[in-house]
MARVO-293423 format. One record per atom (N, C-alpha, C): y, x, z. Coordinates in steps of 0.2 Angstrom, whole numbers, padded with zeros to 4 digits, always signed. Layout:
<atoms>
YXZ;...
</atoms>
This chain:
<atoms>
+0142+0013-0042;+0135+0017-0043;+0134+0018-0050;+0130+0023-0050;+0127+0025-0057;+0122+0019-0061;+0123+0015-0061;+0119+0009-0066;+0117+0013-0074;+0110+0015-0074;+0108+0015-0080;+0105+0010-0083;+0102+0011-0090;+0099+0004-0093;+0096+0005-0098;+0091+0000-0098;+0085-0001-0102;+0079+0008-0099;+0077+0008-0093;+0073+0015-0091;+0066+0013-0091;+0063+0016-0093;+0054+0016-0092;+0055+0014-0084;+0048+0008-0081;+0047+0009-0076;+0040+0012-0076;+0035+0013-0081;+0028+0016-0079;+0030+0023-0079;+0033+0027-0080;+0033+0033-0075;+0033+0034-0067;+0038+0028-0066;+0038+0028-0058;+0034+0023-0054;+0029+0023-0059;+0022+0020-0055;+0015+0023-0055;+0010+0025-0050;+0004+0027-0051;+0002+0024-0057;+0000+0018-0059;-0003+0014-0062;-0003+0018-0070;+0005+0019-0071;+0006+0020-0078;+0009+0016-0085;+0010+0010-0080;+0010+0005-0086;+0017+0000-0085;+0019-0003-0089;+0026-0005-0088;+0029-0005-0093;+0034-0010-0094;+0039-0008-0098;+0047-0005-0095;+0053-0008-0099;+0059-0005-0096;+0063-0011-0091;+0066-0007-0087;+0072-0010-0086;+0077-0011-0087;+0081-0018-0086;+0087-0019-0091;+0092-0015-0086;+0093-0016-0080;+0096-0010-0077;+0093-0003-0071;+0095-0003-0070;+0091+0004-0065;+0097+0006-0061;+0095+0009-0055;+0100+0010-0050;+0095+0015-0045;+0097+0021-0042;+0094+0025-0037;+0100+0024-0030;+0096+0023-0023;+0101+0021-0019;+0100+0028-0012;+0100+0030-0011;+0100+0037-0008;+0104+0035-0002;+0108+0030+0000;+0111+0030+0009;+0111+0022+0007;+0112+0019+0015;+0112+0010+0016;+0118+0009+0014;+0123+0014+0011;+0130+0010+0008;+0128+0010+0000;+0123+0014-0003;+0122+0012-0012;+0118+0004-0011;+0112+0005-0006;+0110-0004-0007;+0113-0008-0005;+0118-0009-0002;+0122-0015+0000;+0128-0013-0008;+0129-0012-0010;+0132-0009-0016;+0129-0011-0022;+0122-0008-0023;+0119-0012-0027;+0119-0019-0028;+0114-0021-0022;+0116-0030-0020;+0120-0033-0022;+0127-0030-0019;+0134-0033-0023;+0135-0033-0029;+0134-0027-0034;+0133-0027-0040;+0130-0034-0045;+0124-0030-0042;+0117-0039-0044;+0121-0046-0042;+0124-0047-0036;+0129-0053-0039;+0133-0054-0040;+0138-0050-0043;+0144-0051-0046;+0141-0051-0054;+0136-0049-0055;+0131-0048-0063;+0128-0053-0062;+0126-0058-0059;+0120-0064-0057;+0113-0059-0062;+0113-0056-0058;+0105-0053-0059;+0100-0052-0055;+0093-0053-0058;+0090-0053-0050;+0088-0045-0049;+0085-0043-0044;+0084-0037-0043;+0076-0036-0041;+0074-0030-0041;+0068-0027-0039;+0069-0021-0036;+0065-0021-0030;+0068-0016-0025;+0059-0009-0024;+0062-0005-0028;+0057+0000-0031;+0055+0005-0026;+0049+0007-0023;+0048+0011-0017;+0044+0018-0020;+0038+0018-0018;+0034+0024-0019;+0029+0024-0029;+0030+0016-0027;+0025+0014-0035;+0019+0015-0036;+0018+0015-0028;+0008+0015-0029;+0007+0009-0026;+0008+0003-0027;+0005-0002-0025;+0009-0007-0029;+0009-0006-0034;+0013-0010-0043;+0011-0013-0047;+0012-0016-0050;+0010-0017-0058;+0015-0023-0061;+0021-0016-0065;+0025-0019-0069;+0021-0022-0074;+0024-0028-0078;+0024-0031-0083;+0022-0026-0090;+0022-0027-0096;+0023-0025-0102;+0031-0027-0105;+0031-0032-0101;+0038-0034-0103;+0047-0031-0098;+0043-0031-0092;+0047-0023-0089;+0050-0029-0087;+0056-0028-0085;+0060-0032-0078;+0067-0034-0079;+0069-0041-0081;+0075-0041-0084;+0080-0043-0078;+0081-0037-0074;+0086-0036-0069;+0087-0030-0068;+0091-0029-0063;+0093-0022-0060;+0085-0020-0052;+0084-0016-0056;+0079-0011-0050;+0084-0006-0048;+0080-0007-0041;+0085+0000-0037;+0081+0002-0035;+0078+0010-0035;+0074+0012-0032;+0076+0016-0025;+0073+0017-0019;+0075+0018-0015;+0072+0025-0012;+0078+0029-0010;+0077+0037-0012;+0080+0040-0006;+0080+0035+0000;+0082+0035+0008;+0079+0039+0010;+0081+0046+0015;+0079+0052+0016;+0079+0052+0025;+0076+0056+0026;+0076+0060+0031;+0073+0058+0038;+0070+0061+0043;+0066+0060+0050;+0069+0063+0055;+0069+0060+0061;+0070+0063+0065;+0066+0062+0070;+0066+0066+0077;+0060+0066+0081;+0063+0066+0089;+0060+0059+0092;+0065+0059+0099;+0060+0059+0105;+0057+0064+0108;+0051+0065+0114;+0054+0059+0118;+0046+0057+0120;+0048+0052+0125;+0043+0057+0134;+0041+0054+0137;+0036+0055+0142;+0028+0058+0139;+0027+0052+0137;+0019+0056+0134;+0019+0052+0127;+0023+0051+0123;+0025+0050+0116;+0032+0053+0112;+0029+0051+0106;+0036+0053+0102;+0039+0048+0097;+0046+0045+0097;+0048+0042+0092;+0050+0044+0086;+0047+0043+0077;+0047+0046+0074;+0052+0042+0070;+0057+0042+0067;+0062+0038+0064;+0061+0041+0056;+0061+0036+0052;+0059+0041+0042;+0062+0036+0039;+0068+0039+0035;+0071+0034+0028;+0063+0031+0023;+0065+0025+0022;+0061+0022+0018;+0059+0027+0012;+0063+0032+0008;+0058+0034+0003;+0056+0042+0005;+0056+0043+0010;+0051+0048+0010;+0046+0049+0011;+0042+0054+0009;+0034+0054+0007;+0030+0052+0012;+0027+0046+0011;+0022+0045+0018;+0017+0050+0020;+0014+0052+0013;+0011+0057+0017;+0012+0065+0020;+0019+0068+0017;+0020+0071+0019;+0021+0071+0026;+0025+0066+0028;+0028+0063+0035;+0021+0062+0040;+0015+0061+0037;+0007+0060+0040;+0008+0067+0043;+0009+0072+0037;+0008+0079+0037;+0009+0082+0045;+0017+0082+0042;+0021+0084+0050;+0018+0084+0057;+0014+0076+0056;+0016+0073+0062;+0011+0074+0064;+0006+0076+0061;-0003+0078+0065;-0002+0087+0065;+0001+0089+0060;+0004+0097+0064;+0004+0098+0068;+0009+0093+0072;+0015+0091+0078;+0009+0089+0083;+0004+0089+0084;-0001+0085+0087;+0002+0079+0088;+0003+0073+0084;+0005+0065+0086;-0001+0062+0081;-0002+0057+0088;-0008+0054+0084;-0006+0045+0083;-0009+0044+0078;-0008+0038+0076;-0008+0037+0069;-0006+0042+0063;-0007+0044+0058;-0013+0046+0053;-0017+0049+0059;-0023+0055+0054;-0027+0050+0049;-0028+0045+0052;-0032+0039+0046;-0030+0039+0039;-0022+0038+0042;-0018+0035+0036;-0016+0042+0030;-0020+0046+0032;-0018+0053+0028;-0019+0053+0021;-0017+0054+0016;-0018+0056+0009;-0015+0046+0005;-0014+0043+0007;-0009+0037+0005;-0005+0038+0001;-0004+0037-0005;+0004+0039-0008;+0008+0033-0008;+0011+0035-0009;+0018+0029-0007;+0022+0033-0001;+0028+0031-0002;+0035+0030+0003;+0032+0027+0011;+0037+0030+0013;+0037+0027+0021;+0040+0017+0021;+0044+0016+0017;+0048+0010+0019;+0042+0004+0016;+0036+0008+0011;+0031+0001+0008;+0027+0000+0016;+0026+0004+0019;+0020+0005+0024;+0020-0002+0029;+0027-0003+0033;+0027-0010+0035;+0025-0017+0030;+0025-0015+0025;+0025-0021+0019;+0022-0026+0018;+0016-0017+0018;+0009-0020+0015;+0005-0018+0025;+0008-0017+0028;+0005-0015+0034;+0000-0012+0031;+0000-0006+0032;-0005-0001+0027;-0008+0003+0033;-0014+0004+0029;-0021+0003+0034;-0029+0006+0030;-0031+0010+0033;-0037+0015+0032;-0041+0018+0038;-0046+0018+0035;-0052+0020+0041;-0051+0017+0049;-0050+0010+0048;-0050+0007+0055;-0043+0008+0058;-0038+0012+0055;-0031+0011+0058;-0027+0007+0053;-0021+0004+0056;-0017+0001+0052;-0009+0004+0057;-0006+0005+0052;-0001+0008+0054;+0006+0002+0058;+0004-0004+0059;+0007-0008+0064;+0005-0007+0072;+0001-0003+0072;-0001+0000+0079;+0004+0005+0082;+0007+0008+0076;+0015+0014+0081;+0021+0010+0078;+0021+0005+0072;+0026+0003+0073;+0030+0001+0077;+0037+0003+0080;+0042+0001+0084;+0047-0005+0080;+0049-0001+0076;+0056-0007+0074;+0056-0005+0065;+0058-0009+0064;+0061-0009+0056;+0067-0010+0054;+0070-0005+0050;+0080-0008+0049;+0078-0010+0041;+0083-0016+0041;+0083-0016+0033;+0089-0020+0034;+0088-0021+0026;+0095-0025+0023;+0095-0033+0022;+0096-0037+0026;+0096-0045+0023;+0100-0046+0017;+0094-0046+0013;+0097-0051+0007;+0100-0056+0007;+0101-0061+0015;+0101-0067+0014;+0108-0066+0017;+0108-0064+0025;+0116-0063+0026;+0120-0056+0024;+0116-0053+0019;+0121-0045+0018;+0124-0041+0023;+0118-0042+0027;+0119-0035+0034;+0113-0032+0036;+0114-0028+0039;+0108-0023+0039;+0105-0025+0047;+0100-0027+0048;+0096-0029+0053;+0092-0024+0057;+0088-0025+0062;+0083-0022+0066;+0078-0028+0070;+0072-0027+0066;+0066-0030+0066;+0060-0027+0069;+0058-0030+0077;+0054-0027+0081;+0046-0029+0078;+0042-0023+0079;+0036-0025+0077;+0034-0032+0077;+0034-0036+0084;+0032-0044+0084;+0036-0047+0079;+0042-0047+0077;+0046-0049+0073;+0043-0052+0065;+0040-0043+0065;+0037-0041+0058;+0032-0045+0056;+0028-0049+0062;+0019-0053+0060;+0017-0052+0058;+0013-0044+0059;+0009-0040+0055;+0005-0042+0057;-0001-0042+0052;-0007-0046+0050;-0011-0041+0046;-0016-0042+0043;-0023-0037+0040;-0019-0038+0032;-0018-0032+0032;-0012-0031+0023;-0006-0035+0024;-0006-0037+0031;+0002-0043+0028;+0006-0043+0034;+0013-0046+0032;+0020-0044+0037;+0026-0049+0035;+0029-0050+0037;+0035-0057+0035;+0037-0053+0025;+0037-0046+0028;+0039-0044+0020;+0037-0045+0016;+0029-0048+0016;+0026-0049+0008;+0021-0057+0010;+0025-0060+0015;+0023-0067+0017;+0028-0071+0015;+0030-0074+0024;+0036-0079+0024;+0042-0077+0023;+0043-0071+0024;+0052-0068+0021;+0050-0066+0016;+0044-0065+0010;+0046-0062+0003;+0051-0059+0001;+0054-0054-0001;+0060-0052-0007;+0067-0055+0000;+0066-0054+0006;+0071-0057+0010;+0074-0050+0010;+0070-0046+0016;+0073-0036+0016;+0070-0033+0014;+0074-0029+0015;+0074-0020+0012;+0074-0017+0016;+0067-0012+0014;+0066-0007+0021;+0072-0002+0019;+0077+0000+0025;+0079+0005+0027;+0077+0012+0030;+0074+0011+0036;+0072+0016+0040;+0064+0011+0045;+0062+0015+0046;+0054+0013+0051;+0054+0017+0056;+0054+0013+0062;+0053+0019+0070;+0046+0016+0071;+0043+0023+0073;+0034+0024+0075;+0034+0028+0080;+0029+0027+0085;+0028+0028+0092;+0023+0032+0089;+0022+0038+0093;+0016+0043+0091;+0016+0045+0098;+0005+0047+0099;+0004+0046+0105;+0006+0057+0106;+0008+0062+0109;+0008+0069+0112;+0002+0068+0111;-0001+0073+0108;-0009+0077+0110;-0015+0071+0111;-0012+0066+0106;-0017+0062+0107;-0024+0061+0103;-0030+0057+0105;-0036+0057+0102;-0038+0056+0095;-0039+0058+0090;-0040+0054+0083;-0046+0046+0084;-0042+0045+0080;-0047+0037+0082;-0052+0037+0077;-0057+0039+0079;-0065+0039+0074;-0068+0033+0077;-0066+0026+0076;-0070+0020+0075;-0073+0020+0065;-0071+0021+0062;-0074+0019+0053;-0080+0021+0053;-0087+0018+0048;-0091+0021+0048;-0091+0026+0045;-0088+0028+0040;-0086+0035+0037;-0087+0041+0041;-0080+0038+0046;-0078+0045+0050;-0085+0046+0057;-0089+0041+0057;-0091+0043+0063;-0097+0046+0058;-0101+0044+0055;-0104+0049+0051;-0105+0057+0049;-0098+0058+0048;-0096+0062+0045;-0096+0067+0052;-0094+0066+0056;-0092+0069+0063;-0098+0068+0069;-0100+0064+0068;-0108+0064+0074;-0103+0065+0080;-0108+0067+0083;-0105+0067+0092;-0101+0072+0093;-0098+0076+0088;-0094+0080+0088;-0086+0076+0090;-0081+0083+0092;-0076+0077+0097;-0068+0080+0090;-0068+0078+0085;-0061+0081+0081;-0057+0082+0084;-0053+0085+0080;-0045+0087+0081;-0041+0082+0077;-0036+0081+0078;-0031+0077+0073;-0030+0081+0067;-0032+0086+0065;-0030+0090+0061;-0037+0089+0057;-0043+0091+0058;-0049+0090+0056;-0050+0083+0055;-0049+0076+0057;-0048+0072+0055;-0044+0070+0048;-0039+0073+0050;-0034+0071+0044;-0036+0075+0037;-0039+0080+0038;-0044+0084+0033;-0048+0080+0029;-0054+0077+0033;-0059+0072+0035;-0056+0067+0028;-0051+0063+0032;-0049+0059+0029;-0046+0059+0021;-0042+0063+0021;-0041+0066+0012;-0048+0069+0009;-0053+0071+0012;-0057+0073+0008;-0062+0068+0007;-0064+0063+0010;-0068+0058+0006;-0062+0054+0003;-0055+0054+0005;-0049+0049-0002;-0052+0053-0008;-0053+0060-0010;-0052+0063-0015;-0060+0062-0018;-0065+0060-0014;-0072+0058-0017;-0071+0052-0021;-0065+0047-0019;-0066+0042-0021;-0059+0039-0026;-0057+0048-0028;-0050+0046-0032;-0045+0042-0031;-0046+0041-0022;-0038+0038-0019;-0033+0043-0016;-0034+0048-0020;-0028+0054-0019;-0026+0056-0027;-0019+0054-0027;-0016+0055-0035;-0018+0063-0034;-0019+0062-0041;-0021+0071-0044;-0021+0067-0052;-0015+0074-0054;-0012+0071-0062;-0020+0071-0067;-0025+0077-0065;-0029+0078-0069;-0035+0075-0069;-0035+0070-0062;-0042+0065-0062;-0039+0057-0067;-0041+0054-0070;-0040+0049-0076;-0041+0042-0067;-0046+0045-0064;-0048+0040-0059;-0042+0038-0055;-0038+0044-0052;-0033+0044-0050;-0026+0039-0050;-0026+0035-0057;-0024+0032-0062;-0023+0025-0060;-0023+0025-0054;-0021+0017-0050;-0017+0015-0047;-0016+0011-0047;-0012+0007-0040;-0017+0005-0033;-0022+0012-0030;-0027+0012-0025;-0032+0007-0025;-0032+0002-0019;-0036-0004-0019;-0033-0009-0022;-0038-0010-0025;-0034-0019-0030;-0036-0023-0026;-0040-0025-0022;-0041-0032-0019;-0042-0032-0011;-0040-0037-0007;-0041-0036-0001;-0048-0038+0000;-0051-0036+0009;-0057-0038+0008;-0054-0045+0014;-0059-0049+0009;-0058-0056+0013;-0063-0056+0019;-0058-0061+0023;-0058-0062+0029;-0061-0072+0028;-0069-0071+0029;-0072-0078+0029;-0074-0082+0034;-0076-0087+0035;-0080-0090+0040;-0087-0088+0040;-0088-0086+0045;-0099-0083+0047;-0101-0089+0045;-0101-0094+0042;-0106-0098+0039;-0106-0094+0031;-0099-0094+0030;-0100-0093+0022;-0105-0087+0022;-0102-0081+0026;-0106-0074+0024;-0113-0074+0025;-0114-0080+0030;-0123-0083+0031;-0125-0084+0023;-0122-0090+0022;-0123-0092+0015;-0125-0088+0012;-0122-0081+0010;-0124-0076+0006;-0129-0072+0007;-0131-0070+0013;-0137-0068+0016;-0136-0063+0021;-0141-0060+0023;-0142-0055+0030;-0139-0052+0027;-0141-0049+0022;-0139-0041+0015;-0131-0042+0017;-0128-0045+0017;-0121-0046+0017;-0119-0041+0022;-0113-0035+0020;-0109-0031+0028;-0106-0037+0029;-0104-0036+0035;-0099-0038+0038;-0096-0036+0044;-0088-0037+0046;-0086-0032+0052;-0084-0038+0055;-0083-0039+0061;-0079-0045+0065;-0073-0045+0064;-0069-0050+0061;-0063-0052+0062;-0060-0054+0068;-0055-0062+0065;-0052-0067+0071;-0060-0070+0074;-0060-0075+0079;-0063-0078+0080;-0067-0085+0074;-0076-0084+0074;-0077-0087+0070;-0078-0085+0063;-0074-0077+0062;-0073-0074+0056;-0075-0068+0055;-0077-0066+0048;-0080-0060+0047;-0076-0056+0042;-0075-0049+0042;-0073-0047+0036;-0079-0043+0031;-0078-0046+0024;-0082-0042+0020;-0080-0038+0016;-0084-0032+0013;-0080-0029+0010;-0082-0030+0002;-0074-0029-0001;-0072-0033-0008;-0078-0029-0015;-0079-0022-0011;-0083-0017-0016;-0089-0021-0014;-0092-0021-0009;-0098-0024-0010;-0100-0032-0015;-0093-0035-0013;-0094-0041-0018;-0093-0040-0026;-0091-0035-0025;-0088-0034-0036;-0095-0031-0038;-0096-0027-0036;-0103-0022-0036;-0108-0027-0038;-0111-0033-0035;-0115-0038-0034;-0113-0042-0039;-0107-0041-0040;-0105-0050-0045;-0106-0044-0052;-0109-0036-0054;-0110-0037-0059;-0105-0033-0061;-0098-0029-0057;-0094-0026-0061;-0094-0020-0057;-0097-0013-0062;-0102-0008-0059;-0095-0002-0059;-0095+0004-0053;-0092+0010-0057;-0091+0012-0065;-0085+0012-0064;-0086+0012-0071;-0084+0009-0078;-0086+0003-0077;-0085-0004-0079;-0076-0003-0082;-0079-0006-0091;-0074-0005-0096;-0070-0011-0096;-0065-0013-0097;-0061-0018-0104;-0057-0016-0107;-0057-0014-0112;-0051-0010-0117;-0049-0003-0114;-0045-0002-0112;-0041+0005-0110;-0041+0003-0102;-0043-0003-0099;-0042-0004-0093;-0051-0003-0089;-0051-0002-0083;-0058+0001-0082;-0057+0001-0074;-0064+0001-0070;-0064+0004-0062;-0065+0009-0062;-0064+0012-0059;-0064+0017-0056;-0070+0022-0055;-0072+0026-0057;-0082+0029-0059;-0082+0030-0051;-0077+0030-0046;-0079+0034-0040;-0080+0029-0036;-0074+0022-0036;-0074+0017-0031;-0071+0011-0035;-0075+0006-0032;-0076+0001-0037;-0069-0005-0034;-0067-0003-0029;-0060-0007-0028;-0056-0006-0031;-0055+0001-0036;-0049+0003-0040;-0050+0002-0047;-0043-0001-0050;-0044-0002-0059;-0037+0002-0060;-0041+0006-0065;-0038+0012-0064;-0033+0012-0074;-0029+0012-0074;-0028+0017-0084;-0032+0021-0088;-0034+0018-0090;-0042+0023-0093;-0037+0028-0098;-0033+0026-0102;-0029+0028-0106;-0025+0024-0111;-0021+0024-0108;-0014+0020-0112;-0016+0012-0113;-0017+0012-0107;-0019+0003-0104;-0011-0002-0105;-0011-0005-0106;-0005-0013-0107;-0008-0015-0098;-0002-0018-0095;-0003-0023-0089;-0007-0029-0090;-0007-0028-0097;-0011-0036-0101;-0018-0034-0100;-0022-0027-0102;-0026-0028-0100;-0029-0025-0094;-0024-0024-0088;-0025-0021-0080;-0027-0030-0080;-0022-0033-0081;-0024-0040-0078;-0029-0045-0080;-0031-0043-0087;-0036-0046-0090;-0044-0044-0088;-0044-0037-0082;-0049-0035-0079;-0048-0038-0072;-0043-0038-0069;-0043-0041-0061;-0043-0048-0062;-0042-0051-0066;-0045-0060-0068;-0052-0060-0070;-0054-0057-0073;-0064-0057-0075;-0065-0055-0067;-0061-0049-0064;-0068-0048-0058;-0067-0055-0054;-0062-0056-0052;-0058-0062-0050;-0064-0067-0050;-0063-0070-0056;-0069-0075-0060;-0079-0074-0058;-0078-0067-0061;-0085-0067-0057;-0089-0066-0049;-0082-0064-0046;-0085-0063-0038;-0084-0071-0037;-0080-0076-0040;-0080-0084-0037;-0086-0087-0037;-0086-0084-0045;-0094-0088-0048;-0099-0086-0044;-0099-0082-0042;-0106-0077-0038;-0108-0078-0032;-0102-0080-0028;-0102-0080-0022;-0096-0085-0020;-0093-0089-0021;-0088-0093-0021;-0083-0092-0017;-0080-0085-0017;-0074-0080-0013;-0070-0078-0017;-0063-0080-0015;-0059-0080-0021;-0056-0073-0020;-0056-0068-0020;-0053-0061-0021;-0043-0062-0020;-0042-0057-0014;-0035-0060-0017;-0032-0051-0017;-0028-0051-0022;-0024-0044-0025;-0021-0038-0019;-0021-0034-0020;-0014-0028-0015;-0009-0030-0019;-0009-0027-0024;-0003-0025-0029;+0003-0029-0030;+0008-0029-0029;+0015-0030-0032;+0015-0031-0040;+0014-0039-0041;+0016-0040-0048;+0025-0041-0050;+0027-0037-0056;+0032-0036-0055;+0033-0039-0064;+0039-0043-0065;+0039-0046-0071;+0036-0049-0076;+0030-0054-0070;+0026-0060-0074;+0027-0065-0075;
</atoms>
């Protein structure tokens, strides 16, 4: 393989921020990652396995290994009865791939529309907007076991998708490597307007998949969750924080005024903007070159030539103040990557 070295990783991250890598590697078929792999142990180096780079945040110190970023192409489309199996290399454009598939009238996607990131994070982070999460068409997952250096297939169950979480960024950590993702899409199916957004927006009116998917991008762009080089707001790694999932005494504790959506059993989900909002960290909201977001208050965004030092100097104060506020500990999306 082409091993280069010492490369900027803040370019190939929404964020912006980062240092270099000591090696760098692009893997375009599942014979360059089992290749690189090999390389990284024959060098006892460790590796970072690089995707779309909106959901990151390199170091300042940048990553004293080989990164491989993953540049895995192509879809295929297998009709079934009253579905469709969609098959897509881990680095192809999620949203593009949205694109297709709600042209194609397949439903399952229109929620997830305007996401940046690759196909192969979406199992990851089981990624998830306006009441859909994308472990609902997942079928199967192929990756790479780091552990026996074979390429595997991992059925949904397998994966123990949960609300932002999956063996990938749990109990298997840095085990595999997305390769390719199969998704079950419904023919001619109904857009899912359960969010209160979308039902708002749409009253008793009955969407299209196509209208929805509109829908959906054009409140991500009120909210600067759709990259666009010229909004500063744009300038993130999305949602910084997940919205904790508490015990209905706690959320009592806080008071009626508190949303809340039902969880598991016993449990409530709140949302993270409503608790930053309250603990005092407004749109807007400065620390050095690092800041939220003026549109939405889940995103800390690069004001202008932000350090990861101070991306993470802000998500530990809001951290700090929603504890102290309400004694809920916020916990992160993003991928820290050489802390």
């Amino acid at each position: 393989m082409d091993i280069k070295e010492n490369i900027s990783l803040a370019r190939f991250t929404t964020l912006r921020v980062g240092g270099t890598a000591r090696f760098f590697a692009e893997a375009r078929t599942e014979a360059d990652v089992i290749e690189a792999f090999g390389w990284a142990r024959a060098n006892e180096t460790e590796v970072f396995v690089l995707g779309g780079g909106s959901n990151i945040v390199v170091s300042d110190a940048g990553f004293d290994g080989l990164v491989i970023k993953i540049r895995l192409t192509g879809v295929a489309f297998e009709e079934e009865a009253n579905s469709v199996r969609v098959t897509a290399g881990a680095g192809e454009d999620w949203d593009a791939l949205a694109a297709v598939c709600v042209e194609k009238k397949l439903a399952g996607f229109e929620c997830l529309s305007g996401i940046p990131g690759t196909v192969g994070g979406t199992p990851v982070q089981n990624v998830g907007a306006y009441g859909q999460e994308v472990s609902e068409t997942i079928v199967s997952v192929r990756c790479f076991d780091r552990r026996s250096s074979e390429v595997v297939e991992l059925s949904n169950t397998e994966c123990s998708f949960a609300y932002r979480k999956s063996i990938f960024n749990m109990t298997e950590r840095e085990r595999y490597v997305v390769l390719s993702v199969v998704y079950n899409l419904v023919k001619n199916g109904e857009p899912k307007i359960v969010y209160k957004d979308l039902k708002e927006r749409f009253g008793k009116s009955e969407p299209t998949l196509k209208e929805t998917r509109d829908v959906v991008i054009r409140i991500r762009k009120e909210k600067a969750m759709v990259i666009d080089e010229a909004d500063p707001n744009s300038r993130s790694a999305g949602s910084f924080f997940k919205n904790p999932i508490v015990d209905v005494s706690i959320a009592d504790e806080i008071g009626r005024e508190v949303p809340r959506f039902p969880s598991a059993e016993g449990k409530v989900k709140i949302p993270a903007a409503w608790l930053i909002e309250r603990a005092g960290f407004h749109k807007g909201f400065a620390l050095g070159n690092a800041g939220i977001s003026e549109k939405h208050s889940l995103a800390i965004v690069n004001r202008r030539g932000a350090t990861a030092g101070e991306i993470v100097a802000l998500k530990e104060l809001i951290q700090k103040g929603v504890f102290e506020k309400f004694g809920i500990a916020l916990e992160t999306e993003p991928v820290f990557v050489g802390f």
